[in-house]
C-alpha positions as a Markdown table, in Angstrom:
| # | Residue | x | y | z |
|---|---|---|---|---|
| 1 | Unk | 94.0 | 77.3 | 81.2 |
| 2 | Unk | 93.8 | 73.8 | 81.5 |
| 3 | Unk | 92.2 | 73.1 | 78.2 |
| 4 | Unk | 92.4 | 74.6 | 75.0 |
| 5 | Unk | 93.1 | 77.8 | 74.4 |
| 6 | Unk | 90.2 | 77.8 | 71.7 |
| 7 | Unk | 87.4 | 77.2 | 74.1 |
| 8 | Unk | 85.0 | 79.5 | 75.5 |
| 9 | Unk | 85.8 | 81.6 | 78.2 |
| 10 | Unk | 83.8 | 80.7 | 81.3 |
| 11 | Unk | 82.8 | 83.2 | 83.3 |
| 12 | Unk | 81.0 | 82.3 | 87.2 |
| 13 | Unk | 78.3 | 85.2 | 87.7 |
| 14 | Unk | 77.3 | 85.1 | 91.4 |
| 15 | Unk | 74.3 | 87.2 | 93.3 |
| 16 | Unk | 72.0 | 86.4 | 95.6 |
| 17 | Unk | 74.0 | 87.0 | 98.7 |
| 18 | Unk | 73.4 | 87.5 | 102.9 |
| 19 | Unk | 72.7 | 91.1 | 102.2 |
| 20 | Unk | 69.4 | 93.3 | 102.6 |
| 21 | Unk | 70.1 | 93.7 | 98.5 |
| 22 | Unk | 69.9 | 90.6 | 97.8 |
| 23 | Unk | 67.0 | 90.7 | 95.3 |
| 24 | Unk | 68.8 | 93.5 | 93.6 |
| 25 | Unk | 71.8 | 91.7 | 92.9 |
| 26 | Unk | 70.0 | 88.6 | 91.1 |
| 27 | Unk | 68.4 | 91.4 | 89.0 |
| 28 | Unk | 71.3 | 92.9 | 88.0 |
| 29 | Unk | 72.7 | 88.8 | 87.0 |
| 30 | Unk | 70.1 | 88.2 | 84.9 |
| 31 | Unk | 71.2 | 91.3 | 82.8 |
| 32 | Unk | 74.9 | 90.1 | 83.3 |
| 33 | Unk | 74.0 | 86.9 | 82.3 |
| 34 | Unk | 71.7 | 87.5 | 79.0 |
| 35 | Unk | 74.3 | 90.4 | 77.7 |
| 36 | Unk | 77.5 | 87.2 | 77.8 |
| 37 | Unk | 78.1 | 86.7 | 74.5 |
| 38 | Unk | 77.6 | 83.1 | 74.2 |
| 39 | Unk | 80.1 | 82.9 | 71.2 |
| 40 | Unk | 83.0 | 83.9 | 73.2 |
| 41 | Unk | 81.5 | 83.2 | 77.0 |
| 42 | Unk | 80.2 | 79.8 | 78.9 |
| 43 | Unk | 78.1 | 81.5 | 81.5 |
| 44 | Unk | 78.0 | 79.6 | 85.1 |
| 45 | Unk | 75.3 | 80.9 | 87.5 |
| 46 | Unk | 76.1 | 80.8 | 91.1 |
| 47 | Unk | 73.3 | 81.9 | 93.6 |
| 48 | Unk | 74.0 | 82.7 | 96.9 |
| 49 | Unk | 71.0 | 82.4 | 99.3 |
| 50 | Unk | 70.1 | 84.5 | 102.1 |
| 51 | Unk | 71.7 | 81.7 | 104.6 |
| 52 | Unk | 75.0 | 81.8 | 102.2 |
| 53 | Unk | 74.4 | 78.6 | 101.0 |
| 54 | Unk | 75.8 | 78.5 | 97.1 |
| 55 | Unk | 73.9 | 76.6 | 94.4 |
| 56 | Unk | 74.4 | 75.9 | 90.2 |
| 57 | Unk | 71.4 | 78.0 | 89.8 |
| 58 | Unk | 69.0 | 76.7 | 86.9 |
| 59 | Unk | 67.2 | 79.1 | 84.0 |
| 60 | Unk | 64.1 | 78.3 | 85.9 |
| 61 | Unk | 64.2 | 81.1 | 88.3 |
| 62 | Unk | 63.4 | 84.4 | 86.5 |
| 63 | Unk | 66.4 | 87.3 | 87.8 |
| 64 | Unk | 63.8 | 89.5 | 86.9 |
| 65 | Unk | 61.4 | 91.7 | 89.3 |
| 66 | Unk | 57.9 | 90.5 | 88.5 |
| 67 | Unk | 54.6 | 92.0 | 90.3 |
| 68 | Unk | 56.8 | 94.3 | 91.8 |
| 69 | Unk | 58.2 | 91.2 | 93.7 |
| 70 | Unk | 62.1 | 90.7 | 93.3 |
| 71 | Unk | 63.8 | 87.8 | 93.0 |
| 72 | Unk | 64.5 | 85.2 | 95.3 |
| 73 | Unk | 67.4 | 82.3 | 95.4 |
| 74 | Unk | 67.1 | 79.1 | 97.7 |
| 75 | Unk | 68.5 | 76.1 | 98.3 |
| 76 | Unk | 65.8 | 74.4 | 96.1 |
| 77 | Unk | 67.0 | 76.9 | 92.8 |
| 78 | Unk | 69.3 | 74.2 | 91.9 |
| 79 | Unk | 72.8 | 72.1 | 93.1 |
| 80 | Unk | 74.8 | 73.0 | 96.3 |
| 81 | Unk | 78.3 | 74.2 | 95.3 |
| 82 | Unk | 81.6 | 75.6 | 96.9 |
| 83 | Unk | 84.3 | 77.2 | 95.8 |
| 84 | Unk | 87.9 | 76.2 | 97.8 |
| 85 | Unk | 89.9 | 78.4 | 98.5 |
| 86 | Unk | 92.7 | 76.2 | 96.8 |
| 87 | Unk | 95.0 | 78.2 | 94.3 |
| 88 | Unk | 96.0 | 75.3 | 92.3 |
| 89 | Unk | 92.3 | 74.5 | 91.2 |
| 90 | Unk | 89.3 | 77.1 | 89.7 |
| 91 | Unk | 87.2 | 73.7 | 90.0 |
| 92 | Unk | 83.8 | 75.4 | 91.7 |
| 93 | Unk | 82.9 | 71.3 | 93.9 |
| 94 | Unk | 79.2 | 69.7 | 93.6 |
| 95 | Unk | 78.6 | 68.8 | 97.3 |
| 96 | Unk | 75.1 | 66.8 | 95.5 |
| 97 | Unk | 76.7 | 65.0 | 92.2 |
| 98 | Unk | 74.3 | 64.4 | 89.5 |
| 99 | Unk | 75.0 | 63.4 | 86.3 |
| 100 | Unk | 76.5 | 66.7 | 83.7 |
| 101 | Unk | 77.4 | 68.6 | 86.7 |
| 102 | Unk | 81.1 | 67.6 | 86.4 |
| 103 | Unk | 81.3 | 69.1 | 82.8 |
| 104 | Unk | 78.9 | 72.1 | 83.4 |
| 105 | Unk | 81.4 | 73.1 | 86.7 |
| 106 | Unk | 84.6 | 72.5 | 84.8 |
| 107 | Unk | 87.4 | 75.1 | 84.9 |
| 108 | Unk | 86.2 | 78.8 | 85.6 |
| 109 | Unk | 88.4 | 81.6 | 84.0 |
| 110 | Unk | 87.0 | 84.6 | 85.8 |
| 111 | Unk | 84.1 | 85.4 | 88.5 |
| 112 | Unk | 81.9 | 88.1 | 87.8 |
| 113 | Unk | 80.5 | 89.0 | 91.7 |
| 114 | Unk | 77.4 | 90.5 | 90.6 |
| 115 | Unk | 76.7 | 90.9 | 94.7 |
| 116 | Unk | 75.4 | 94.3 | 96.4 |
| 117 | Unk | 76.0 | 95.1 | 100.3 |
| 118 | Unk | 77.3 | 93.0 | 102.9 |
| 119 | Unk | 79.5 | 90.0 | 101.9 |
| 120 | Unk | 79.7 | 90.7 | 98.5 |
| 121 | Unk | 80.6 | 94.0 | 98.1 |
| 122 | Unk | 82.4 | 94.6 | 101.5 |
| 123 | Unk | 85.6 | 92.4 | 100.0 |
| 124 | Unk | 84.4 | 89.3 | 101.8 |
| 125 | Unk | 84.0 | 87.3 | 98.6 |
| 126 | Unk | 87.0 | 89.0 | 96.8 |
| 127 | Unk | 89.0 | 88.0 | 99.7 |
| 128 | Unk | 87.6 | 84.3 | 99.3 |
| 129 | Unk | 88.8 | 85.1 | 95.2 |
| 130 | Unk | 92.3 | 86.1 | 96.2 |
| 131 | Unk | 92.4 | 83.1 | 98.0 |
| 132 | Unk | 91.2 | 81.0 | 95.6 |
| 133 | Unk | 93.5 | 82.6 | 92.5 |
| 134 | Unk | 90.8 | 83.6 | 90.4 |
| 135 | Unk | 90.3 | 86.4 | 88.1 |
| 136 | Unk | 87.6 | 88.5 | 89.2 |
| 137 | Unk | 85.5 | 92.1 | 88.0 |
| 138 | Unk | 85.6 | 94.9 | 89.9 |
| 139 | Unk | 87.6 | 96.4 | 93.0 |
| 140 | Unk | 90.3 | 94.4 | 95.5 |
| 141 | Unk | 89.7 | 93.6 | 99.0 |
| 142 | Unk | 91.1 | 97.1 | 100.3 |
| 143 | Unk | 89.0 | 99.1 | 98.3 |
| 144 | Unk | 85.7 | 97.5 | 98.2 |
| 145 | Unk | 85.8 | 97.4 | 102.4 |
| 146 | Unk | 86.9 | 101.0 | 102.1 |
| 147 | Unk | 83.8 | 101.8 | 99.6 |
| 148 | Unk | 81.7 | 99.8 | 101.5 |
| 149 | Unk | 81.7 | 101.5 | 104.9 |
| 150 | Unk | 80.6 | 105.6 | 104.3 |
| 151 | Unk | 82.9 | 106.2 | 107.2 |
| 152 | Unk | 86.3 | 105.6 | 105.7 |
| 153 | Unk | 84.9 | 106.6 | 102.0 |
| 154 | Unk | 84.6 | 110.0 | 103.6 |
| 155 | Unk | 88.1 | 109.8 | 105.1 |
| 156 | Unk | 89.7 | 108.7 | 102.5 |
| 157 | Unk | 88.2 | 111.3 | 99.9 |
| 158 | Unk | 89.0 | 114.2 | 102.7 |
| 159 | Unk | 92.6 | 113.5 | 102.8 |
| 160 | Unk | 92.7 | 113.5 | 98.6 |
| 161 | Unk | 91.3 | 117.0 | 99.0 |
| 162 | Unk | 87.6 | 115.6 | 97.8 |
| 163 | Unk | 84.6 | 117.5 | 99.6 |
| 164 | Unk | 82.5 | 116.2 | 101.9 |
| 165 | Unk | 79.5 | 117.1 | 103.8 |
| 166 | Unk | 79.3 | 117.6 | 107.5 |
| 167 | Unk | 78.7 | 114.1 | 109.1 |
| 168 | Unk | 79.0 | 112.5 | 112.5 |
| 169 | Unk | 79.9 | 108.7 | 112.9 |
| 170 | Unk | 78.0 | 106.9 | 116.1 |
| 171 | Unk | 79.4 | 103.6 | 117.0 |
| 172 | Unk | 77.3 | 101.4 | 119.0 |
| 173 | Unk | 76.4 | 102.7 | 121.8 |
| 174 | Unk | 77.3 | 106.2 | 121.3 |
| 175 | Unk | 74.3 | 109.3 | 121.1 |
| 176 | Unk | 74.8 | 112.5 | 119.0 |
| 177 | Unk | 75.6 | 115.1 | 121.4 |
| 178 | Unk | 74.1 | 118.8 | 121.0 |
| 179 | Unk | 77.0 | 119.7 | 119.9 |
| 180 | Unk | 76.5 | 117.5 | 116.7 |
| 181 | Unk | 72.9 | 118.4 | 116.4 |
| 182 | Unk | 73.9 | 122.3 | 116.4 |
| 183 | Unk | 76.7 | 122.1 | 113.7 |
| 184 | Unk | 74.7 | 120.0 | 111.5 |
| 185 | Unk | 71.3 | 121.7 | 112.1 |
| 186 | Unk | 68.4 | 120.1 | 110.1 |
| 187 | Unk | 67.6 | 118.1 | 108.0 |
| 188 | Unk | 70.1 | 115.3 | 108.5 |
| 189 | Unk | 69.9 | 112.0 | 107.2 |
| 190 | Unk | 70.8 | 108.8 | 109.0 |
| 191 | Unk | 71.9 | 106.0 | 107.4 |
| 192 | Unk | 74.1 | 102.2 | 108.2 |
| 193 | Unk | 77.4 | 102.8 | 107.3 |
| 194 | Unk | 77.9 | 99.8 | 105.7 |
| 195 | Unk | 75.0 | 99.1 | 103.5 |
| 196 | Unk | 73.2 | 100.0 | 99.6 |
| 197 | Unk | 70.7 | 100.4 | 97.9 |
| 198 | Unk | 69.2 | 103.3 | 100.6 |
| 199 | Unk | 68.3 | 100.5 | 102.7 |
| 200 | Unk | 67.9 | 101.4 | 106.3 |
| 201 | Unk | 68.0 | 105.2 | 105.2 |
| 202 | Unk | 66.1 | 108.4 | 107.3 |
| 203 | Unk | 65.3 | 111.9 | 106.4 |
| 204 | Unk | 64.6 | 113.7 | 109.8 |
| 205 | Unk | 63.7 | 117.0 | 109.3 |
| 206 | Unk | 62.5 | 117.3 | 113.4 |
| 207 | Unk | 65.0 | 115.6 | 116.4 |
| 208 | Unk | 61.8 | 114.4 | 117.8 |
| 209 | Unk | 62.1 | 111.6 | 114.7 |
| 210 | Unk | 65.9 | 110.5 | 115.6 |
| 211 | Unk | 65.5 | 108.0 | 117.7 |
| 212 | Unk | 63.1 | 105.9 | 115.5 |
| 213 | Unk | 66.0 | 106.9 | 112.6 |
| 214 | Unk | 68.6 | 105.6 | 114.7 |
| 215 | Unk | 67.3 | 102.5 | 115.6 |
| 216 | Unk | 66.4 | 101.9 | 111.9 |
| 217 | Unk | 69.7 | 102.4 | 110.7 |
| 218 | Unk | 71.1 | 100.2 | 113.8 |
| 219 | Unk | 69.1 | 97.5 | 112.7 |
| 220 | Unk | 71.0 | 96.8 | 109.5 |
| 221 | Unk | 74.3 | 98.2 | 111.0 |
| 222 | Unk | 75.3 | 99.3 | 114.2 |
| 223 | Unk | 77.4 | 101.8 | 113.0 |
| 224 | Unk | 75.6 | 104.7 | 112.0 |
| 225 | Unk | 76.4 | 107.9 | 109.9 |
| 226 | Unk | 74.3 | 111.2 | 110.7 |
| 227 | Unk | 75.2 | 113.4 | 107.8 |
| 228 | Unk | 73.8 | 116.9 | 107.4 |
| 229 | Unk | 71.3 | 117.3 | 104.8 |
| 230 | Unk | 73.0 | 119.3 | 101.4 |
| 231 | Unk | 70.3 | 120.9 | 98.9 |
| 232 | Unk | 71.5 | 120.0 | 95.6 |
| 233 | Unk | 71.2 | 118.2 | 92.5 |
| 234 | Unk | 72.0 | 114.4 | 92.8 |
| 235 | Unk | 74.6 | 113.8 | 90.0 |
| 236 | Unk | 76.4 | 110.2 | 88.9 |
| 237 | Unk | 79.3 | 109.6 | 87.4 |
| 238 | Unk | 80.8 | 105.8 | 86.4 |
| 239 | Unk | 84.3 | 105.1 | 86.0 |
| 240 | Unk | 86.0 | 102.7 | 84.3 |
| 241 | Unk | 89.8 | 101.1 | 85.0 |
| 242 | Unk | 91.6 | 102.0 | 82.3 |
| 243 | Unk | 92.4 | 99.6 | 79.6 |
| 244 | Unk | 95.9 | 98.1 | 79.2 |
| 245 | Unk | 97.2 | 100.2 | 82.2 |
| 246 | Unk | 95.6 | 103.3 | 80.8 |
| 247 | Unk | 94.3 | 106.0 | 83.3 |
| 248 | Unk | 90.9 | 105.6 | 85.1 |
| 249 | Unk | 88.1 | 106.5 | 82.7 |
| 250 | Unk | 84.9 | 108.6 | 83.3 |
| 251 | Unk | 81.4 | 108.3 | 81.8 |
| 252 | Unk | 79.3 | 111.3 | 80.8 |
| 253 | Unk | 76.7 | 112.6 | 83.8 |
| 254 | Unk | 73.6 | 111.6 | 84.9 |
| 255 | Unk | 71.5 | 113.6 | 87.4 |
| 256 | Unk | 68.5 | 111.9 | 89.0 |
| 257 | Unk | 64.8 | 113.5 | 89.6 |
| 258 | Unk | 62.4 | 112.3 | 92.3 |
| 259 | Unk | 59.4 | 114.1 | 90.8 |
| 260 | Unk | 56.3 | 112.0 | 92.2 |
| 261 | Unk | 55.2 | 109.3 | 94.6 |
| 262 | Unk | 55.9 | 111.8 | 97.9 |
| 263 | Unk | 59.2 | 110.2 | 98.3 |
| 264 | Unk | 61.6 | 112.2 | 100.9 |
| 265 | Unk | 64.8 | 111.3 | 99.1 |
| 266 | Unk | 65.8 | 108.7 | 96.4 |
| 267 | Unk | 65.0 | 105.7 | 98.4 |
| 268 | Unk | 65.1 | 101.7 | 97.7 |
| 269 | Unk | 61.2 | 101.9 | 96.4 |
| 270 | Unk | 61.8 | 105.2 | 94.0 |
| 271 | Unk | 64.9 | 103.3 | 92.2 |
| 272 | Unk | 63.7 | 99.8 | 91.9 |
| 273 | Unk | 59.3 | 99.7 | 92.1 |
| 274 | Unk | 58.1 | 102.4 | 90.5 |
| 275 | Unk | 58.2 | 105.4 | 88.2 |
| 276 | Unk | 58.9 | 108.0 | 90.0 |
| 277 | Unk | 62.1 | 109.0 | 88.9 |
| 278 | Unk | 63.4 | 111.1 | 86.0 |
| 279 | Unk | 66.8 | 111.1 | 84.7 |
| 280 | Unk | 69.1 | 113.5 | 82.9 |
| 281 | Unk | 71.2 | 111.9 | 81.0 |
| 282 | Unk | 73.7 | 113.8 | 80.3 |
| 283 | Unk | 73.4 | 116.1 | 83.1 |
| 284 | Unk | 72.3 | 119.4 | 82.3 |
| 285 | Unk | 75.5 | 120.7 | 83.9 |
| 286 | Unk | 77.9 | 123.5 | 82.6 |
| 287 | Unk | 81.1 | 122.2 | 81.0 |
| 288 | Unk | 83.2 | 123.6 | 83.4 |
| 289 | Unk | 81.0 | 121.9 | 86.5 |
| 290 | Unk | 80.9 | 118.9 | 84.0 |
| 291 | Unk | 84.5 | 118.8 | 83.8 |
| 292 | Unk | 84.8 | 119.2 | 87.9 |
| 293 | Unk | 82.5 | 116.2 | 88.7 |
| 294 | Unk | 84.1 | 113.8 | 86.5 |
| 295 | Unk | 87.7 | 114.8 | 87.3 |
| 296 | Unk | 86.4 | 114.2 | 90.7 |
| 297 | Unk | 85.1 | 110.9 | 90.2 |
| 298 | Unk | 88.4 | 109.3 | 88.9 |
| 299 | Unk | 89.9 | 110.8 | 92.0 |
| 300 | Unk | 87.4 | 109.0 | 94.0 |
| 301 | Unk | 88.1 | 106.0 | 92.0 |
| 302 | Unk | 92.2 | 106.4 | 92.7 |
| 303 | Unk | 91.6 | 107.9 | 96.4 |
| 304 | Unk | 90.6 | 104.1 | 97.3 |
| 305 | Unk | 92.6 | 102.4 | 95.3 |
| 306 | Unk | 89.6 | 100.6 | 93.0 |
| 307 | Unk | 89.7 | 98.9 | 90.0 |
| 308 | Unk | 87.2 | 97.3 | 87.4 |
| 309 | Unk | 84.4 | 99.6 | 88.3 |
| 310 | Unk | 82.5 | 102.4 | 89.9 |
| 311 | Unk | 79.9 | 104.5 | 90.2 |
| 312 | Unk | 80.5 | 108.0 | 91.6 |
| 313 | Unk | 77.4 | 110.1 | 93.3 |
| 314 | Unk | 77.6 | 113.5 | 93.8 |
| 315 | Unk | 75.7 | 116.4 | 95.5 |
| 316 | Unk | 75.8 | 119.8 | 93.1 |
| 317 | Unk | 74.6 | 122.7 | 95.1 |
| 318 | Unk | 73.3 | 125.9 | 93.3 |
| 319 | Unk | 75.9 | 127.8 | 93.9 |
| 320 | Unk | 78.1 | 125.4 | 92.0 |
| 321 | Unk | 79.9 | 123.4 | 95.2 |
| 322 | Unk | 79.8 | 119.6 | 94.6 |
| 323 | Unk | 80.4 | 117.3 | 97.4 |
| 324 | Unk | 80.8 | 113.5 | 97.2 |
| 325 | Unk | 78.2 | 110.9 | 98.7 |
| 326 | Unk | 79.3 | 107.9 | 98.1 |
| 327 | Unk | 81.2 | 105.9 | 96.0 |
| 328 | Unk | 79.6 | 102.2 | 95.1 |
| 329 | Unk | 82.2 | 99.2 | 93.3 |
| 330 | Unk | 79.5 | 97.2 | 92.4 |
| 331 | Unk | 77.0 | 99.1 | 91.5 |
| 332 | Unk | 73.0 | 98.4 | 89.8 |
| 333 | Unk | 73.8 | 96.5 | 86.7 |
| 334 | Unk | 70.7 | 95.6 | 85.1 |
| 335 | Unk | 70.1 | 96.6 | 82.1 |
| 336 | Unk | 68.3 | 99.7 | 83.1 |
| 337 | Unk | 70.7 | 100.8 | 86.2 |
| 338 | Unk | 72.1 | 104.5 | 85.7 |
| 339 | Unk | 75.9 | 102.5 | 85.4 |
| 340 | Unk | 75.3 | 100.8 | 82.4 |
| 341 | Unk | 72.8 | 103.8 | 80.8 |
| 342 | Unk | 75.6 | 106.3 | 81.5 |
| 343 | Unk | 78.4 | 104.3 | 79.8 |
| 344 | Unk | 76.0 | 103.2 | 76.9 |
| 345 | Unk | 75.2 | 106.8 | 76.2 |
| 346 | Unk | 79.1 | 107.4 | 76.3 |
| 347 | Unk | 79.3 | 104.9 | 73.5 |
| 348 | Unk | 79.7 | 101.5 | 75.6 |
| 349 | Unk | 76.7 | 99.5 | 75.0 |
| 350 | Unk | 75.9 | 97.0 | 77.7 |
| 351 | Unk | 77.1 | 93.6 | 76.1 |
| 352 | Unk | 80.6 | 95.3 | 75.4 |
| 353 | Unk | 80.7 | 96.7 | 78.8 |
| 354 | Unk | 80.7 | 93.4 | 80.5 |
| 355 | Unk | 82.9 | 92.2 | 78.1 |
| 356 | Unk | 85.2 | 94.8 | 79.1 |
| 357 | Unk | 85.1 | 94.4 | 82.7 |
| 358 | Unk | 85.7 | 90.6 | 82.1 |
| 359 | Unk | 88.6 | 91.4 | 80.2 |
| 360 | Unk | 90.0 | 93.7 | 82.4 |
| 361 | Unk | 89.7 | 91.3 | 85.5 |
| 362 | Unk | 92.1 | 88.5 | 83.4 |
| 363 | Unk | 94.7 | 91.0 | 82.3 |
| 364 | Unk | 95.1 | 92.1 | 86.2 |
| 365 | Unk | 94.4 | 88.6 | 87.7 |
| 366 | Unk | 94.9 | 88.3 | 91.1 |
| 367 | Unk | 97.0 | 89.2 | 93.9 |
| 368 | Unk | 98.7 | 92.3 | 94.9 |
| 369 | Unk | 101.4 | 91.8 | 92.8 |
């Protein structure tokens, strides 16, 4: 640091972002942001808008859902920034100067990229940190691309001896053959490879429907996973990096319940706009099937090579098989998100856990080294 070791540690928070989640990640900053202890942290919003624009966002714009509306960043929620990706300075630059903005974009320690989905989660902007030298939370830019795209989460997990369902990976342009359709039989859901927060998602439970599934999915991204449908219990885990070098840490279970609102699967509108949901939490799982999930959820975590964070969902079939979903690295962080809830019912209430991560991110610092 450039300045005394005594001051406050200042911590960039950015969300917003280009992605289809982009309302979801300034929710889950406005939790980030109000659980900074403002002892030990000087908190620097940075929005990203849906154009990528970045701006000094002011405490004007509630990162709260209100009306069932979520929120929104623009170029007019406060100052146009950048960051450089210029190792010898953490200076984030005013591109509009106005008086104070100097002092409030001074030095920052460590980013917090509080961004879902494309270019945020995808190792874009961690890239863009690397380059930059910063500090940051959460997973490289190896493992959040790997996280990121289903296709090579699946891969990945295989070859660690993790189980996955039966899938089939469509490029653009290619069409699921009979073949596929006969070994994965129905249902089968359909879903962009690289994108969150169930946007862009199908059930089909008839072939007649696959087309319209397809193109949905292509719209977002046009690679597309058709996996087959598993009937089980839908169980999360969150891990933690281990502190001081320590081994990877997991949470206690949660399993989630759609039980109203005639919702096909846990989709965007059943975890953010309504109440449809019921959670378990812990998991009303055996201890020995407890034991199996988490142990496979640190091997998820290692498989890709992630750090900071993650959140681990799994499918537990009756018969006691689990198979892995998906992995997330930066995963629903408002106060309320299943992340959080499962690590504060573990003993890690919300403030500490983000002062954990933040601490985590400047002991490991940046680069591969």
């Amino acid at each position: 640091m450039s300045e005394s070791s005594q001051r406050k540690i200042r911590v960039a928070v950015v969300f917003g972002g280009r992605s289809t989640e982009h309302g979801v990640s300034c929710v889950s900053a406005g939790s980030i942001l109000g659980a900074l202890d403002p002892d030990e942290y000087e908190a620097v919003p940075v929005g990203i808008t849906r154009e990528g624009r970045w701006v000094l966002a002011s405490g004007e714009n509630p990162l709260a859902i209100e009306g069932g509306a979520m929120p929104e960043i623009t170029a007019a929620s406060g100052q146009a920034v950048v960051l450089p990706a210029d190792p010898t300075s953490h200076d984030l630059v005013v591109l509009e100067p106005a008086e104070g903005a100097a002092a409030a974009l001074a030095e920052v320690d460590v980013v917090f990229p509080a961004l879902h989905g494309a270019y945020g989660e995808d190792g874009t902007i961690q890239g863009l940190l690397e380059m930059a030298g910063i500090p940051y939370v959460g997973a490289n830019v190896f493992a959040s691309a790997a996280a990121m795209d289903k296709e090579f989460t699946k891969k990945l997990a295989a070859a660690e001896g993790i189980p996955v369902g039966p899938y089939v990976v469509l490029r653009n342009g290619q069409e699921l053959t009979q073949a596929d359709r006969d070994r994965l039989g129905l249902p089968v859901f359909v879903k962009p490879s690289r994108a969150g927060s169930s946007f862009g998602i199908s059930k089909v439970n008839n072939w007649d429907d696959f087309d319209a599934a397809l193109a949905k999915a292509r719209a977002i991204d046009p690679k597309v996973l058709v996996e087959a449908g598993i009937v089980g219990r839908e169980v999360e885990c969150g891990v933690l990096e281990g502190e001081a070098g320590g081994q990877p840490e997991a949470s206690v279970l949660a399993e989630i319940r759609v039980v109203a609102g005639g919702h096909e699967f846990y989709d965007f509108e059943a975890k953010y706009l309504g109440d449809d949901c019921e959670y378990d939490l812990p998991a009303n799982l055996s201890p020995e099937l407890t034991a199996r999930v988490r142990d496979l959820a640190v091997r998820t975590f290692t498989a890709l090579d992630c750090a900071g964070l993650g959140r681990v969902d799994f499918f537990v079939t009756a018969d006691g098989e689990v198979y892995l979903n998906e992995i997330n690295t930066m995963p629903g962080f408002t106060s309320t998100s299943m992340f959080p809830r499962m690590w504060a019912a573990s003993g890690l209430e919300y403030p500490k856990l983000v002062s954990r991560l933040i601490r985590t991110a400047l002991r490991r610092g940046t680069g591969l080294h």
